[in-house]
C-alpha positions as CSV (number, residue, x, y, z in Angstrom):
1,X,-32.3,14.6,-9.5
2,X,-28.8,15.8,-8.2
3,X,-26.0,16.0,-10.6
4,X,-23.0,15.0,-7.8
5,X,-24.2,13.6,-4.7
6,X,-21.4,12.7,-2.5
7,X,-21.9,10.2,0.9
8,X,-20.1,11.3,4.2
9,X,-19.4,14.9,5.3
10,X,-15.9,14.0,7.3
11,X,-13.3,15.8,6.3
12,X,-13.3,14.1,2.7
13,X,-16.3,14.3,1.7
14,X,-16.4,17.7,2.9
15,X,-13.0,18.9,0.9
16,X,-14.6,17.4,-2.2
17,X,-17.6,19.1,-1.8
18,X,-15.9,22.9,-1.7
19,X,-14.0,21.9,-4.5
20,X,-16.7,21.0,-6.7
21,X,-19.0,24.1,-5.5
22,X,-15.3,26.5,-6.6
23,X,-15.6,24.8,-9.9
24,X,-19.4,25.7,-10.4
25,X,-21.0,22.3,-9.8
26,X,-24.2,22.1,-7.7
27,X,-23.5,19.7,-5.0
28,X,-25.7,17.5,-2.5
29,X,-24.4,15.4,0.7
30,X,-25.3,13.0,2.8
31,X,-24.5,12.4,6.2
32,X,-25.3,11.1,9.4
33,X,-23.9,12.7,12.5
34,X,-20.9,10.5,13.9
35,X,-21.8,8.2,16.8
36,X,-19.3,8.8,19.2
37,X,-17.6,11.7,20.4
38,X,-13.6,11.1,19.7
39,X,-10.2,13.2,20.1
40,X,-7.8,13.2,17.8
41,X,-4.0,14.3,17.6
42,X,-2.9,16.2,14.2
43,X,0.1,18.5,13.2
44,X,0.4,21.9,12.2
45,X,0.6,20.4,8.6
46,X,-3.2,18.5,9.0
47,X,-4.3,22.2,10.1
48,X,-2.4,23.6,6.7
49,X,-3.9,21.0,4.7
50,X,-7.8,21.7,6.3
51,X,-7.3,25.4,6.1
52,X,-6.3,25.4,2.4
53,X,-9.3,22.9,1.7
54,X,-11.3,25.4,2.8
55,X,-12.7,24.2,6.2
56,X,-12.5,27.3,8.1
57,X,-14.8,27.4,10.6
58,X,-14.5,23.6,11.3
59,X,-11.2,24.3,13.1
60,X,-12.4,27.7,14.7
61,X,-12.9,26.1,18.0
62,X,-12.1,22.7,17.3
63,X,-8.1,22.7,18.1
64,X,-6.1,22.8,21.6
65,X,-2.2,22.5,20.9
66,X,-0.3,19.7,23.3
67,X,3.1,18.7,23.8
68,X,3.4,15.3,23.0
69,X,5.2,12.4,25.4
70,X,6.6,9.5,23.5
71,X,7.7,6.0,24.8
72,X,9.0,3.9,22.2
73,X,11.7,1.2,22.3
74,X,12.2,1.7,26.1
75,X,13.4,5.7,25.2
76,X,11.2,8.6,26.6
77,X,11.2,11.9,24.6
78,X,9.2,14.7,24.3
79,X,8.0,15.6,20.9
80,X,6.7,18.5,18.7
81,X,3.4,20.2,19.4
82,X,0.5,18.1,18.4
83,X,-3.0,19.6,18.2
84,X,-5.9,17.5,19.5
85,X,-9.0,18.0,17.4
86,X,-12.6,17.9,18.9
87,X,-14.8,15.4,16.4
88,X,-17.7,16.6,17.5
89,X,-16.8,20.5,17.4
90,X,-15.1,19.4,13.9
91,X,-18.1,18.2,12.6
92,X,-20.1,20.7,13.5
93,X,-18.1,23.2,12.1
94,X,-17.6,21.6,8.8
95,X,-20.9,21.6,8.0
96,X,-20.9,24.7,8.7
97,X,-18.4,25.7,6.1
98,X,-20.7,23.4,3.6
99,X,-23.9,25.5,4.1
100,X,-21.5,28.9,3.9
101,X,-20.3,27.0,0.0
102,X,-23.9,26.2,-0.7
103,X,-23.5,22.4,-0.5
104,X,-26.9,21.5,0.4
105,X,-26.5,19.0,3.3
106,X,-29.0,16.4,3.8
107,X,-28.8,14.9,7.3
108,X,-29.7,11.0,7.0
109,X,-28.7,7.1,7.2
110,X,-27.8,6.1,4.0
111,X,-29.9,2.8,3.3
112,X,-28.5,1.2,-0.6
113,X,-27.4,2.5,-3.2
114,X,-28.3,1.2,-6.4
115,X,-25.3,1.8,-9.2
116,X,-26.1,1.9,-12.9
117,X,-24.3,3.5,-16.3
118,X,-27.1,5.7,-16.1
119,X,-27.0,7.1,-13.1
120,X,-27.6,6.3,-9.2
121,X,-30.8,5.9,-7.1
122,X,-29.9,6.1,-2.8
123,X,-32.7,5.1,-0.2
124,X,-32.0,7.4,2.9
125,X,-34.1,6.3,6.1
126,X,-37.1,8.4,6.7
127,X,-37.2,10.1,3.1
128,X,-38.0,10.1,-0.3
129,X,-35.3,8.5,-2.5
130,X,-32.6,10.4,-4.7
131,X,-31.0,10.1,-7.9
132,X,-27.7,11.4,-8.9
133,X,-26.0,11.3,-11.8
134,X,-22.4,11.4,-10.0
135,X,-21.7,9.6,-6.6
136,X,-18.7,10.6,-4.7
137,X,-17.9,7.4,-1.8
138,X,-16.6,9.3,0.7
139,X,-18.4,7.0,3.9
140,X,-15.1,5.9,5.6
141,X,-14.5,2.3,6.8
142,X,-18.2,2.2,6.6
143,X,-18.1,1.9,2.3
144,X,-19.6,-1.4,0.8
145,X,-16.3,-3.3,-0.4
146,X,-15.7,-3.4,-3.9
147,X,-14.2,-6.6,-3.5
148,X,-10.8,-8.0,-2.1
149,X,-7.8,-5.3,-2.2
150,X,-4.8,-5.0,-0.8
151,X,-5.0,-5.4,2.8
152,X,-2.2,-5.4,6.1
153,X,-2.4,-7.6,9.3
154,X,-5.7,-7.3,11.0
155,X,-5.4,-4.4,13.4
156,X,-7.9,-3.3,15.8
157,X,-8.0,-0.1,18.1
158,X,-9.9,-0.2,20.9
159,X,-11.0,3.7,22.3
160,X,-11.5,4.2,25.9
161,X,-13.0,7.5,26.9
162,X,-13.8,8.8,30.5
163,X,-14.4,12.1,32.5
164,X,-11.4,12.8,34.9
165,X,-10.3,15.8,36.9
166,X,-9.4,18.9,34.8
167,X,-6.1,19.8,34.3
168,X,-3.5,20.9,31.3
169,X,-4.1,19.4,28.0
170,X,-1.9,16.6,27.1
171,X,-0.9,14.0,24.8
172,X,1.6,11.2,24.6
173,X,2.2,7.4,22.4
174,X,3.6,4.8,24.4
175,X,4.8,1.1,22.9
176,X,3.6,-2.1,24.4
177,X,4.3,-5.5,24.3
178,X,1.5,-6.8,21.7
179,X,0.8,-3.7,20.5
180,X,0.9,0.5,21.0
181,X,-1.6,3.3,22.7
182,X,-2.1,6.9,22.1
183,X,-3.4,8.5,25.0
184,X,-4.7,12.1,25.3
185,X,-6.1,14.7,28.5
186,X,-8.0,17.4,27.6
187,X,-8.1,20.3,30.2
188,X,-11.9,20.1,31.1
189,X,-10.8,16.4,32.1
190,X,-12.1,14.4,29.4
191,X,-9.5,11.9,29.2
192,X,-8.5,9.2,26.0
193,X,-6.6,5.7,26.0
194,X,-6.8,3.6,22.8
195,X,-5.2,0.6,22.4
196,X,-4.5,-0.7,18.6
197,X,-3.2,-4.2,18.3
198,X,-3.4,-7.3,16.5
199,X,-6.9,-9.3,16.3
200,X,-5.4,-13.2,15.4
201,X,-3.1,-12.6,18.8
202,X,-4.4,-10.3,21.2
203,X,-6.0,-13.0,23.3
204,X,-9.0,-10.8,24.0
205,X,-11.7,-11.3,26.2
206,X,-15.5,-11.8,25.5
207,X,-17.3,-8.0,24.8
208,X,-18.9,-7.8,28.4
209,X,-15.0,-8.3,30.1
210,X,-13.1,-6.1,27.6
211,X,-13.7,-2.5,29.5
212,X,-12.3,-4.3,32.7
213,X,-9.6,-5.7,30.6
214,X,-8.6,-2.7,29.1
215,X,-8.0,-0.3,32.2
216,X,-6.2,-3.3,33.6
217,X,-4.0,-3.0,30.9
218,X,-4.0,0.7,31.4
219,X,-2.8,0.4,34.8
220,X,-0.4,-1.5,34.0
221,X,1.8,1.1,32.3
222,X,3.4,3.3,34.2
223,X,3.1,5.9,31.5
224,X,-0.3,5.6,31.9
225,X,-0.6,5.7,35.4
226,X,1.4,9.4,35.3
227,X,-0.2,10.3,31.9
228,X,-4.1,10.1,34.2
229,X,-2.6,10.8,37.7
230,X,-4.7,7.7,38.5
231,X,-7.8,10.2,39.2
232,X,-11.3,9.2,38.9
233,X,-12.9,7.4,35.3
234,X,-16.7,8.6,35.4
235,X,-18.8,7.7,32.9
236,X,-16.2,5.2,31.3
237,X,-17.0,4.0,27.6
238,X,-15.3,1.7,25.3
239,X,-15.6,2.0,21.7
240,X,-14.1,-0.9,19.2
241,X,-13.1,0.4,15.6
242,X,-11.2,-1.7,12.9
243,X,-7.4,0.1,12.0
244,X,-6.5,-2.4,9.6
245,X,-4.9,-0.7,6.5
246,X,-7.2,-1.0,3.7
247,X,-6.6,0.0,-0.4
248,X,-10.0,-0.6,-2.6
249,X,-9.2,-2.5,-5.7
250,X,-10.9,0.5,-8.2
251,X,-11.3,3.8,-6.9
252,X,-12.9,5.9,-9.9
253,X,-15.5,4.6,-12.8
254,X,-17.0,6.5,-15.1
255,X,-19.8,8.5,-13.0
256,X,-18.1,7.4,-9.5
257,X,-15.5,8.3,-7.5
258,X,-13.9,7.0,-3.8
259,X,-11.8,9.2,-1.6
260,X,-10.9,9.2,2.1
261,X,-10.9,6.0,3.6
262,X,-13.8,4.6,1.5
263,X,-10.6,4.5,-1.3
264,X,-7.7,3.8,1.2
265,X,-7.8,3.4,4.8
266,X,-4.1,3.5,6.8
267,X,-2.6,1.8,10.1
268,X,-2.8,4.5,12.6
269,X,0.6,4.9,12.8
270,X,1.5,5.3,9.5
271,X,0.7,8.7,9.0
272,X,-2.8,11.1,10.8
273,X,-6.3,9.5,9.1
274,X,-7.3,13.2,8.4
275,X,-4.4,14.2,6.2
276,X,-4.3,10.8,4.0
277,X,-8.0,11.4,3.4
278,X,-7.4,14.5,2.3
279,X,-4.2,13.4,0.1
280,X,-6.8,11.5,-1.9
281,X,-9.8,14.2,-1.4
282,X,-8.3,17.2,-2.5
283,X,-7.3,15.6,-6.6
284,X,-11.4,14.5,-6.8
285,X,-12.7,17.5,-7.8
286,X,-10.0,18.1,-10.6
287,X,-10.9,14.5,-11.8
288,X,-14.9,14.4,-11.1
289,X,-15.0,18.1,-13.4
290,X,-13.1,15.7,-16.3
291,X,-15.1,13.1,-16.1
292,X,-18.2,15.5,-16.5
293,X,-16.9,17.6,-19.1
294,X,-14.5,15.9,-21.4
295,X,-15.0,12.8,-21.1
296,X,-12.5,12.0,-23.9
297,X,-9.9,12.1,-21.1
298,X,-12.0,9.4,-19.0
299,X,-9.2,7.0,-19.1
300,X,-6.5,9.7,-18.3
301,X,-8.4,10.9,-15.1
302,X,-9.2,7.1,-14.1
303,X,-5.8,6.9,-14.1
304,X,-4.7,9.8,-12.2
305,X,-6.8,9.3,-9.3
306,X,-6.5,5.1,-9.2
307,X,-2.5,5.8,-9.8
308,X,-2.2,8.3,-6.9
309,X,-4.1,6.9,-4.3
310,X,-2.3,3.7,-4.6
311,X,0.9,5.5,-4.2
312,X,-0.7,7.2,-1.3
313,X,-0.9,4.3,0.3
314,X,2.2,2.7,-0.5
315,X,4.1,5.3,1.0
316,X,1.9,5.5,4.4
317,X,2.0,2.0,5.0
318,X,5.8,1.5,4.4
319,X,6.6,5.1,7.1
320,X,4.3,3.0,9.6
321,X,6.5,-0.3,8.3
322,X,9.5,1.9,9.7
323,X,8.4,2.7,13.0
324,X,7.1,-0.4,13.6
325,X,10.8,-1.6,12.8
326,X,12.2,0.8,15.7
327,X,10.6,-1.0,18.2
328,X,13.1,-3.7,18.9
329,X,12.4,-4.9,22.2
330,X,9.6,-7.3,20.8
331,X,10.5,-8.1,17.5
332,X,9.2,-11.9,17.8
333,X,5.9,-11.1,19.4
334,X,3.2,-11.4,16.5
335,X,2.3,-8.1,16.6
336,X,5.5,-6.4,15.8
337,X,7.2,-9.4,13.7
338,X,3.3,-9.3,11.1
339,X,4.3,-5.0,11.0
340,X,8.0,-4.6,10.7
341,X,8.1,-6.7,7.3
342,X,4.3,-5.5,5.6
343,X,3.9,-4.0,2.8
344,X,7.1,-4.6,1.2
345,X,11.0,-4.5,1.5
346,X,11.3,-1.1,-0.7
347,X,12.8,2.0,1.0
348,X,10.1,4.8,1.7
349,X,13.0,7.3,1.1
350,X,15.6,6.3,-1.9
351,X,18.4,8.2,-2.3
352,X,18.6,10.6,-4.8
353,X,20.4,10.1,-7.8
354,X,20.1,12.9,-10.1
355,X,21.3,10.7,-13.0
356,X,18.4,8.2,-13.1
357,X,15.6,10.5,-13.6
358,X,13.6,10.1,-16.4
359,X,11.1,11.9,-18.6
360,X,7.9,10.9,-19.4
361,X,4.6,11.9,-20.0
362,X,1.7,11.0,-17.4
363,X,-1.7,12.8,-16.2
364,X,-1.3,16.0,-14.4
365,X,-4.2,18.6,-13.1
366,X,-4.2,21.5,-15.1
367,X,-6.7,24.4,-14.8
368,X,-9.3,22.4,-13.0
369,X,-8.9,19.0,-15.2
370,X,-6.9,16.0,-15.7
371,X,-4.3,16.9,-18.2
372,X,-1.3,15.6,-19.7
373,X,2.3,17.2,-19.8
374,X,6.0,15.8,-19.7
375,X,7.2,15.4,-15.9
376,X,10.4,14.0,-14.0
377,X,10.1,10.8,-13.0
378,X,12.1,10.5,-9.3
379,X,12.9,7.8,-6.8
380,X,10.9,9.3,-4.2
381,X,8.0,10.9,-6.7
382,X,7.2,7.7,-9.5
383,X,4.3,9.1,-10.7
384,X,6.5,12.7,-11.8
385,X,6.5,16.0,-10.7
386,X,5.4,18.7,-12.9
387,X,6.4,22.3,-11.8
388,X,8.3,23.7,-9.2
389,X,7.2,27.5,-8.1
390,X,4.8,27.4,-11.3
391,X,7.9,26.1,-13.4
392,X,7.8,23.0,-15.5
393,X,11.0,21.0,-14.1
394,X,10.8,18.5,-17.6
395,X,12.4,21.0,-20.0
396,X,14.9,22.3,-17.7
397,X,16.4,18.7,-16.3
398,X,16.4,17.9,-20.3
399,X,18.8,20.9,-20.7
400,X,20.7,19.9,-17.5
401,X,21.2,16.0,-18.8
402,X,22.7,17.0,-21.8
403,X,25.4,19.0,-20.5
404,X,23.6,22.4,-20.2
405,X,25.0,25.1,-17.3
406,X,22.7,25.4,-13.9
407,X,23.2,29.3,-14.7
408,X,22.3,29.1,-18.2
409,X,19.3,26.7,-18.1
410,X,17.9,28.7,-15.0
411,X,18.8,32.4,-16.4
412,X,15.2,33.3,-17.6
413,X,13.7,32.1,-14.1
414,X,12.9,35.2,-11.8
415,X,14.6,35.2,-8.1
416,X,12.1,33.8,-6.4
417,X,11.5,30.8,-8.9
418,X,15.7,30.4,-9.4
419,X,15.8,29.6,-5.5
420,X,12.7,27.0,-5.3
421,X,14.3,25.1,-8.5
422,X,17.7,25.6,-7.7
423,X,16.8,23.8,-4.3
424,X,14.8,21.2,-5.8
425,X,17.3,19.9,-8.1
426,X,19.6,19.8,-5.6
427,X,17.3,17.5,-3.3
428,X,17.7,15.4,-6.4
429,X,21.0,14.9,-6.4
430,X,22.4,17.4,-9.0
431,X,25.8,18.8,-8.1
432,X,26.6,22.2,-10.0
């Protein structure tokens, strides 16, 4: 018997499992090793976000910073650094970071899991079964459905990967007609091209033409064709992975919990997969330790976690809704006309209007549980923020609504704290 078991050690699972273990909860995960090798490009703020999770050695070796090309609605720019993360040094790394926590890791194919009130019983190939009475879903794409959630248009991405001739490390996201690529070059020569686009009108070929097809379409692009230098493509593979955005209909009962892309799973080009799998990892172990021990709250931590992650997603998928809408060159092929108008019409920025904030109360994480406090309800924040610089905002925009002075409301705040508010309420619209 295990009291949290949690399935998948990506970077979810993983940031889940060294909360729980800094709260004092023995932990257990599953895993199977990852099947291919992959690449993939992240920010300086993924990097912030993995750090402060706790994955340390996982990005030891596991980073090599690029300058990133972009071709998008016929303009060529270069943008900011982008770091291209080794999966396979990831992984290795991340585990680890879980042995160093004292997650015990068990290293096997998950078979079934059978769910009950009382607890839950997982068949892992080639061993003895285990019981838990917590389960953390944390497997990805690769979760059993709960049923039929929200979904966008059917997107695939289709991953080629070769050996080339070594060279400086690159990266760069070019437009295409039905669809987009991100291509990447690492300096030892291992080279990436993967091609997302739309399943009902891609036209594909059967599986045994589709690597041909591909680095025709490859060559092709003259972006491409630079990007490589047309060298050699030994050992060429092709690997075909679903990018269709994804929220689960329930993400938290009363002894489970999804995070990662097992509770939400983005368009590529809304926003990087590792940092909205952390957006939703990194609440769990504040909700899980609720759940456990005061369980009078169950509804209030249900609630946080269900509330947030659809938010989470809401806001991804309507940042990829805008930059599918800058590509105007094809805005009547299927591809671009399904992505420019999904998931809704709403603004993923509103202007702020300092005016229309309200006060309410709602769940917030407090001490290492789900808690509940007064917060300010903005255009851009609708489930509230609580604190600014460890400051509740609530009873200071209170003051400020009814006719209060800035220098009167903020005059017990030290310096530090005066600055981060002061700034904050002007980003809502307050004018002094």
């Amino acid at each position: 018997m295990s009291n949290i078991v949690i399935l998948g050690a990506g970077p979810a699972g993983a940031a889940v499992a060294l909360g729980l273990r800094r709260l004092g909860h023995e932990v257990t995960l599953i895993s199977e090793w990852r099947r291919f090798a992959a690449l993939e490009g992240v920010s300086i703020r993924v990097l912030e976000a993995l750090r402060s999770a706790g994955l340390h050695q996982a990005l030891a070796d596991a980073t090599r910073p690029s300058q990133r090309q972009v071709s998008w609605n016929g303009q060529q720019h270069a943008q900011n650094i982008e770091y291209l993360l080794d999966r396979p040094c990831f992984d290795r790394g991340l585990r680890e970071d879980l042995r160093l926590a004292g997650v015990e890791v068990i290293e096997g194919r998950v078979l079934t899991v059978q769910s009950s009130a009382n607890g839950h019983r997982i068949e892992i190939d080639g061993r003895p079964p285990l019981t838990a009475g917590f389960l953390v879903e944390a497997r990805g794409r690769q979760a059993p459905a709960l049923g039929k959630g929200l979904r966008g248009p059917e997107t695939v991405s289709l991953l080629n990967r070769w050996q080339g001739t070594p060279g400086r490390t690159a990266s760069a996201v070019e437009s295409l007609e039905n669809g987009w690529a991100w291509m990447a070059r690492r300096d030892d020569g291992q080279c990436y091209w993967q091609w997302t686009l739309d399943v009902a009108s891609a036209g594909l070929p059967g599986k045994a033409q589709l690597l041909d097809y591909c680095q025709q379409r490859r060559r092709d692009s003259a972006l491409a064709r630079d990007f490589f230098a047309q060298g050699p493509e030994d050992n060429l593979q092709l690997h075909a992975r679903s990018s269709t955005a994804i929220l689960s209909p329930q993400v938290c009962g009363e002894n489970w919990i999804r995070v990662g892309d097992a509770a939400m799973a983005v368009d590529p080009l809304s926003g990087n997969g590792i940092f909205q799998s952390l957006s939703s990892a990194l609440q769990a172990p504040a909700v899980i330790n609720t759940l456990l021990d005061k369980p009078e709250r169950l509804a209030l931590a249900q609630r946080f976690h269900q509330q947030r992650v659809e938010q989470l997603f809401l806001r991804f998928a309507r940042v990829g809704r805008d930059f599918y809408a800058d590509e105007q060159r094809w805005i009547d092929q299927p591809f671009w006309q399904a992505r420019r108008q999904w998931p809704d019409t709403e603004v993923a920025h509103a202007e702020a209007d300092f005016s229309a904030l309200k006060i309410e109360r709602a769940p917030v994480l407090r001490d290492g549980f789900v808690d509940e406090a007064e917060v300010v309800i903005t255009a851009d924040q609708p489930l509230g923020i609580w604190h600014v610089q460890g400051v509740e905002v609530a009873p200071l925009v209170w003051r400020l609504m009814r006719g209060e002075s800035a220098q009167t409301v903020l005059a017990g705040l030290n310096e530090e704290q005066g600055r981060m508010v002061r700034g904050w309420l002007l980003t809502q619209g307050f004018k002094p």
